[in-house]
N, C-alpha and C positions, 0 to 999 in steps of 0.2 A: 428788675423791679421786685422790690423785698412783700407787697402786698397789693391786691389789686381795694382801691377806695370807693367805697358806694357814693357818687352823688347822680342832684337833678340835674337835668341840665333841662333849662330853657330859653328862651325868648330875652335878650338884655333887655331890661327897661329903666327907665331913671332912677327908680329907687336902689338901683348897683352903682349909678354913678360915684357914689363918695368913695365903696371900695373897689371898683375897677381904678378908679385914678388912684387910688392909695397902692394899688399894688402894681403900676405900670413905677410907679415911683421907684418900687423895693426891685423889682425886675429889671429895668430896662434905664440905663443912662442918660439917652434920650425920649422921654417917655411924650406919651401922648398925655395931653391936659384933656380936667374933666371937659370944660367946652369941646373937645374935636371932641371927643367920644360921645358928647352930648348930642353934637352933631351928625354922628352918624345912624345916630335912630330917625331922626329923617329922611336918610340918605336911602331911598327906592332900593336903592345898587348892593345896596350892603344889607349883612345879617350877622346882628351880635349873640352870642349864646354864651352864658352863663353856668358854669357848674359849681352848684350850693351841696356843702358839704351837710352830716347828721341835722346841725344846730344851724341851717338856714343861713349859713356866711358863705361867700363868695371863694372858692378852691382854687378859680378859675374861671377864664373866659379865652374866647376865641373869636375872629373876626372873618369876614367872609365877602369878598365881593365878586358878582357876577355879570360879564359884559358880555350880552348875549350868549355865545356858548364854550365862554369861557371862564373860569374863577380862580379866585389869587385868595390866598387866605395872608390876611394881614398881620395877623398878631393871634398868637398863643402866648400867654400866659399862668403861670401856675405857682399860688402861694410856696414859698420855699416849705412850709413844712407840711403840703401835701404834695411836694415831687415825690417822682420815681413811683407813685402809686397805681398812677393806671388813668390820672384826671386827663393829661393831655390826651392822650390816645383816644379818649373814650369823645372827649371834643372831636378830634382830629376823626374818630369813623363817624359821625353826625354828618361832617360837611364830604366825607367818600358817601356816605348814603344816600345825600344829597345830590350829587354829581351824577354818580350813578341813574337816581329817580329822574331826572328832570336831563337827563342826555346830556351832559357836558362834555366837550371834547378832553379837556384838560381842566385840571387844578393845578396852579403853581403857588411858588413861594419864595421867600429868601431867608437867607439861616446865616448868621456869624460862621466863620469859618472856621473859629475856635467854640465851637456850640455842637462838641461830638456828639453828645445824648440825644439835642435835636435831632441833626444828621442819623443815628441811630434808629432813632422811633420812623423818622419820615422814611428810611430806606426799608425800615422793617413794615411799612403800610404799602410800597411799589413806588413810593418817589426816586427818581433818579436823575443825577446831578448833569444837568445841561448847558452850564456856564458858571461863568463868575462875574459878577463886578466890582472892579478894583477899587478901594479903597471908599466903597462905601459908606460904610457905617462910621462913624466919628466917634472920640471919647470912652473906648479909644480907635484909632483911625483901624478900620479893617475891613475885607476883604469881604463880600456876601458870594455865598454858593448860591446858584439859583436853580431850584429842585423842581421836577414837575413830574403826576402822575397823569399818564393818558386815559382817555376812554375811548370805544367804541363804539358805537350808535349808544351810549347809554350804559354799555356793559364794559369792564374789566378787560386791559388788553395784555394779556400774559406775553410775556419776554418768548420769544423764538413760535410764538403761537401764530403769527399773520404769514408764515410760510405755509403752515398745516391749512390754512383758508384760502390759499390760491392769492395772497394779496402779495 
């Protein structure tokens, strides 16, 4: 990461929709239309967050749903020319701060298997790869890792730590 990027992040609402769909476009192969995304501001289950860069434009967004006490984050995204700055990350600790706050057992995900910087940033936050499913993603046809970080009553379960707690 060559510089870390100041943005807000908050609350998706509709007036993101023209550039969240503009940039699932520029991102993703198979992108989500603005109707689903429109849709999921409805959606109880789901929480979209937005990170607006100096000048009030869209850096980035993130997706988030949680089924009782568990959460899958659906989609990161980040303008190509605010990658590698620090936007996903700073998404991605909103919904661990989240998890954390509100007791979640787990957050998972799925990641392209040729998506090493993903894979990077999620293993550098405590995700760790618990599967695969094959031939997932289409266009081109590929393989998803499926990553997930645990919790503990609410709290962070450090690697080799539930031996030192008698678990």
């Amino acid at each position: 990461m060559s510089e870390h990027m100041n943005v807000h992040i908050i609350p998706m609402t509709a007036d993101h929709l023209d550039e969240i769909a503009a940039l699932e476009r520029v991102c993703f192969p198979d992108p989500w239309s603005r109707q689903m995304l429109a849709e999921e501001l409805d959606n109880a289950l789901s929480a979209f967050l937005v990170a607006l860069d100096s000048e009030g434009k869209v850096a980035g967004y993130a997706g988030l749903q949680v089924i009782l006490d568990e959460g899958t984050v659906t989609n990161i995204a980040v303008r190509p020319d605010c990658r590698k700055q620090g936007v996903a990350s700073q998404l991605l600790q909103v919904f661990l701060n989240f998890a954390q706050g509100n007791r979640l057992a787990f957050l998972t995900l799925e990641v392209r298997a040729s998506n090493y910087d993903a894979i990077a940033l999620y293993g550098s936050r405590g995700f760790r790869s618990v599967g695969r499913r094959k031939n997932y993603y289409e266009h081109p046809r590929e393989d998803a890792i499926i990553m997930t970080r645990e919790f503990e009553n609410g709290t962070e379960t450090a690697p080799g730590r539930a031996a030192e707690k008698g678990i």
